[in-house]
N, C-alpha and C positions, 0 to 999 in steps of 0.2 A: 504494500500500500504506500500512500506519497509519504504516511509520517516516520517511514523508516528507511525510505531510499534516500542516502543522503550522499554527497560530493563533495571532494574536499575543495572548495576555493578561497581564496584571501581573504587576509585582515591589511586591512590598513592601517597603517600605524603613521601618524605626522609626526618628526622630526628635524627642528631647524628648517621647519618650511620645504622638508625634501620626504615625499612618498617612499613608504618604505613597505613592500610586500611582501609578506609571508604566507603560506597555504598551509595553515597553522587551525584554522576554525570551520570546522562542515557544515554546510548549508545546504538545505535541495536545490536544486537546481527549476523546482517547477515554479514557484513563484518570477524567476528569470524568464518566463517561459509566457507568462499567462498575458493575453492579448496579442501573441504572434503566431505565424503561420502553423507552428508544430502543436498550436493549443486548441486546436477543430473539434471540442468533444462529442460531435457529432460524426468526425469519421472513423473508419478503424483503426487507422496509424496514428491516430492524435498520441499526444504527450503521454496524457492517461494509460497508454497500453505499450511506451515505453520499457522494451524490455532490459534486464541490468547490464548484458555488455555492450547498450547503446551508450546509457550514464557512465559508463567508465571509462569509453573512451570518447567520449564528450568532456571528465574532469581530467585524463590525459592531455589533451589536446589547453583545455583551459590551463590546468597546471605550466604545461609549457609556455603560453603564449604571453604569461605573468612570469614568467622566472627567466630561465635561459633564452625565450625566444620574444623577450617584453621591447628589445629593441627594435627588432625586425618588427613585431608588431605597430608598434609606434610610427615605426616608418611607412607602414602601408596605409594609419590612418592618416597621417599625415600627407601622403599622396591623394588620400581620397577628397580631401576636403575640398578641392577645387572644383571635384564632378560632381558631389554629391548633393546638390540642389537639380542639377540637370536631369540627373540619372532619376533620383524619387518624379521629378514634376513629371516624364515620360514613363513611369510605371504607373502614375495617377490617371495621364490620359489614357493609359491600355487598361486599365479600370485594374489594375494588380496591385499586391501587398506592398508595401515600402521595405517589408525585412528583405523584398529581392534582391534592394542596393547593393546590400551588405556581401553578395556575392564576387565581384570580384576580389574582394578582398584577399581569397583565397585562390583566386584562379588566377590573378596577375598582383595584386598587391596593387591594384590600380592604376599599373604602369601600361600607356596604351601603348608604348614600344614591344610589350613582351613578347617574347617569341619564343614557345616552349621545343622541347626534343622532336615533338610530332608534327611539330610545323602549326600549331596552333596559334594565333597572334594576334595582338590586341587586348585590352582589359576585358576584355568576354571572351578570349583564349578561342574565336572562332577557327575551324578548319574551313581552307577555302571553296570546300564544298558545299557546307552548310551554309558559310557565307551568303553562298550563291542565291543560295534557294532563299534568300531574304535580300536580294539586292545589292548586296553589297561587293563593289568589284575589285579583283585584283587582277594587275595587267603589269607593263613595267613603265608606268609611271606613276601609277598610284594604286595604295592599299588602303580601300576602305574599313577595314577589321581595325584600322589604327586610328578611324575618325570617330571620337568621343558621340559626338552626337547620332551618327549612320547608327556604329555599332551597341547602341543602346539603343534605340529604335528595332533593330534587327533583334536583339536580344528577348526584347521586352516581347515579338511577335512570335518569337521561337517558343518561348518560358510558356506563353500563353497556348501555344498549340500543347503543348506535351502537356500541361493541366489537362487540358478536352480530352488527350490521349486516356488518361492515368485517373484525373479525377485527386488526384494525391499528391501534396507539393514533395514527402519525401519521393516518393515515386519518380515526381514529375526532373528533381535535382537530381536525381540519381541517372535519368536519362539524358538529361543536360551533360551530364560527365561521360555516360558511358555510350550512349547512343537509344534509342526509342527500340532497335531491334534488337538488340542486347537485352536488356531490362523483359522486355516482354517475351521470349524468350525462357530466358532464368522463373518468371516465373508461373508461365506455362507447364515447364520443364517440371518442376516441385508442388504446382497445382497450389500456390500463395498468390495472396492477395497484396499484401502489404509488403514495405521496404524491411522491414522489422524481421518480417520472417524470410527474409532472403540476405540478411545487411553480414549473414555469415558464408553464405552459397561459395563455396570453390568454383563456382561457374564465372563469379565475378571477380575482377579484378582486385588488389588490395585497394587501392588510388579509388577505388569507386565504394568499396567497401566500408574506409574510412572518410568517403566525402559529408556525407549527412552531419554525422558528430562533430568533424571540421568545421563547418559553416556553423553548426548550431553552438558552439566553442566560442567563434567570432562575429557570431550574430549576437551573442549574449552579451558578449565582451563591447562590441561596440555601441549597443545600446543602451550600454549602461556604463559611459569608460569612465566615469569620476570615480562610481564603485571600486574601480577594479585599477586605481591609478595612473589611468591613463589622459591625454589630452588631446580633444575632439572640440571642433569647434567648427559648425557649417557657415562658410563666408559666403557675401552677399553674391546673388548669381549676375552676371558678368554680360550685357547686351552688346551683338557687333553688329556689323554692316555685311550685307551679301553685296561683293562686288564683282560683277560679271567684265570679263576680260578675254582675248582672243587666246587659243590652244597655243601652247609656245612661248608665250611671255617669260620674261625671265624674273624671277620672285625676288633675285636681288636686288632689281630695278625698282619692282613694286616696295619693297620695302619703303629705298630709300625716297621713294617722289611721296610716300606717307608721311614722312617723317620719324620710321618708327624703327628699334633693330630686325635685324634679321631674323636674330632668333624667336625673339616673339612672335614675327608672321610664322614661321614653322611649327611653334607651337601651338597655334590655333587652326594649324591647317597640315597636323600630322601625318594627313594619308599622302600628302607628297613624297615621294620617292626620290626626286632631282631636286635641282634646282631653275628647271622652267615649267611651268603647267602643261598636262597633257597635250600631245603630240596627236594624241587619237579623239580627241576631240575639238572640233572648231571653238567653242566656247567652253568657258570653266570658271565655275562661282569661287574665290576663292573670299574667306572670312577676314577682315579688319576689325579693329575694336573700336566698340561704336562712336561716331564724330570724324573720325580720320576715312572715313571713305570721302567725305567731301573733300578731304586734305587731298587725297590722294586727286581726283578728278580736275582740281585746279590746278595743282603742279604738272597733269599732263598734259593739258590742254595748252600750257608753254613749251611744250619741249617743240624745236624744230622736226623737221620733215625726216631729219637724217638721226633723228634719236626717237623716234617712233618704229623701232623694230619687233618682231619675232622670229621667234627659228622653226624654219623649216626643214624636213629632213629630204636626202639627197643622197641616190644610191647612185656610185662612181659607174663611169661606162669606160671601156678601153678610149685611149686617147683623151683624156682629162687629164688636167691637171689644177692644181690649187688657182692660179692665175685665168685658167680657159671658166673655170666653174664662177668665179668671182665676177669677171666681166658677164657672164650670162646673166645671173642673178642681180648687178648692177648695184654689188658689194663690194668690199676690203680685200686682200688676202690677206692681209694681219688679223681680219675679225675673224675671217675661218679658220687661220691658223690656232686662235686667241677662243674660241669655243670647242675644239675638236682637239686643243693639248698637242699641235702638231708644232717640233720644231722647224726650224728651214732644213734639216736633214732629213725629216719625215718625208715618205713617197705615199700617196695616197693610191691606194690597187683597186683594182677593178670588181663590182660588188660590195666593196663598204661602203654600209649608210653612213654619212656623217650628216654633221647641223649647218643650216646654211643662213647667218642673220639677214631678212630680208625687210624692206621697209612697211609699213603700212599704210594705204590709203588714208587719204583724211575723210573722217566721218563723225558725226559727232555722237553716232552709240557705238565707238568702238572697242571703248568702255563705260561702263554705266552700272548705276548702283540700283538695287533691288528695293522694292518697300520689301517692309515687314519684315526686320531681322530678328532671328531667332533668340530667344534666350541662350546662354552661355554660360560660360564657367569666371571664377576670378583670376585678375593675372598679377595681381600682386607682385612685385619686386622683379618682375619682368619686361617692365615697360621701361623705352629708354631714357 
């Protein structure tokens, strides 16, 4: 029953103003529990039927994530704070729980750079397959799985399909890790219903076996980080501009006619891969931080004729050379040389694509900015 299943977690102890954790005093863990997803006591998986080697390595996982692995953890909240207005408000529109945020915490640690052993990447750790099947592209110049907002959108439609599947959020988590034919499968196979009665099956992996108690470890934990000495604090969410630009631009240009570094336009627009916008598409919205799209739009509407470029690409034919290819395109050979990394000893062969900077027409939507930009994240200490 609940008044004897108990867990060891922390005491807090304040000293000299510094948190001091010891997993010294046992407490159950179902009052941690009560108002989130695992607390459904209307389904069969609910908390209530909670069996003990789910609780224990739920207080494994907590024991750790408070002692030896309190830093690491810290760090991933700490990553998270920038997403985690964006990520809830897009769970709110898909009509889902707000404890889903709390998941990558444990799939990336909120780093949308991640790129696990299986090629999974992104703070929702998508495979490019599943990617797919929600939109989201990868090509070689841009990886969606890395755009905070795509790949939370995609996420939130994913989480929401496997509920319909399963009907069960451990269920539906456990299929997020291991896959929807796996899962159903396993527990075809054993003729179970629940994650509870499978969360031991040799049929499943360890990594999927121990994902439920994982999350629900750092779903606890982040929910309650003052309890548990940690420091969480959701910053205000962060409005940009949608600025639409031709395929090719070069983003270090775009930076600089913003006003703003380089880095920061990368961070807000991580699924870039280079450093010029898609090749494979004529146009491409890239994200500024709100006010600086008009910065940018004024400073280009100064540049001359001969600094209004983009690159286009250009496969060598026999009888080219860097000067024949230049005069065609009514370019540089220093700019081709100067985008393509060629020195004057470079011979350019027949069949490579290289970049070729080419001017643009004047128009006056050659760039141009979007109504309606999307809510965002904070960029705090990143602006130049």
């Amino acid at each position: 029953s609940r008044s004897v299943v108990f867990v060891w977690v922390v005491l807090i102890i304040v000293a000299a103003s510094v948190d001091i954790v010891r997993a010294e005093d046992p407490f159950s863990i179902f009052p941690y529990l009560d108002g989130s997803i695992f607390n459904n006591k209307e389904a069969v998986d609910s908390s209530e039927n909670m069996p003990p080697y789910v609780i224990d390595k739920v207080a494994k996982y907590m024991n750790y994530f408070t002692t030896s692995g309190r830093s690491l953890f810290q760090h991933w909240l700490d990553q998270s704070m920038p997403y985690m207005p964006l990520v809830k408000e897009i769970l709110r529109e898909e009509g889902l729980p707000e404890d889903l945020a709390f998941l990558p915490l444990i799939e990336s640690g909120f780093n949308v750079n991640a790129r696990s052993r299986a090629s999974a990447t992104g703070m929702w750790q998508f495979m490019a397959s599943t990617g797919a099947s929600y939109g989201l592209r990868v090509n070689g110049w841009i990886d969606e799985r890395r755009d905070p907002v795509k790949s939370t959108k995609a996420a939130a439609l994913h989480l929401k399909d496997l509920y319909a599947t399963f009907g069960s959020w451990p269920l539906a988590l456990a299929s997020y890790n291991a896959g929807s034919g796996k899962i159903k499968r396993t527990l075809d196979n054993s003729g179970s219903s629940t994650f509870w009665e499978i969360g031991q099956s040799r049929a499943l992996a360890a990594e999927t076996k121990n994902y439920i108690p994982k999350f629900m470890a750092a779903m606890i934990i982040a929910r309650n980080p003052e309890a548990f000495g940690f420091t969480f604090m959701e910053v205000p969410a962060f409005r940009y501009d949608l600025l639409e630009v031709p395929g090719g631009m070069d983003v270090h240009a775009v930076a600089e006619h913003s006003g703003i570094n380089y880095e920061l336009l990368h961070y807000i627009n991580p699924e870039l891969k280079g450093n010029i916008t898609p090749l494979s598409q004529s146009r491409y919205i890239l994200r500024l931080p709100e006010g600086i799209g008009t910065v940018f739009i004024e400073n280009y509407t100064r540049l001359l004729p001969d600094e209004r470029v983009v690159f286009k690409e250009y496969k060598v034919i026999k009888g080219d050379s860097v000067s024949k290819i230049a005069k065609k395109f009514d370019t540089t050979v220093s700019s081709i040389r100067k985008v393509n990394k060629l020195s004057k000893r470079n011979k350019i062969v027949k069949g490579k694509t290289i970049l070729i900077p080419v001017r643009l027409p004047y128009s006056a939507d050659v760039v141009r900015l979007l109504t309606q930009p999307d809510v965002f994240y904070n960029m705090d200490g990143l602006s130049s």
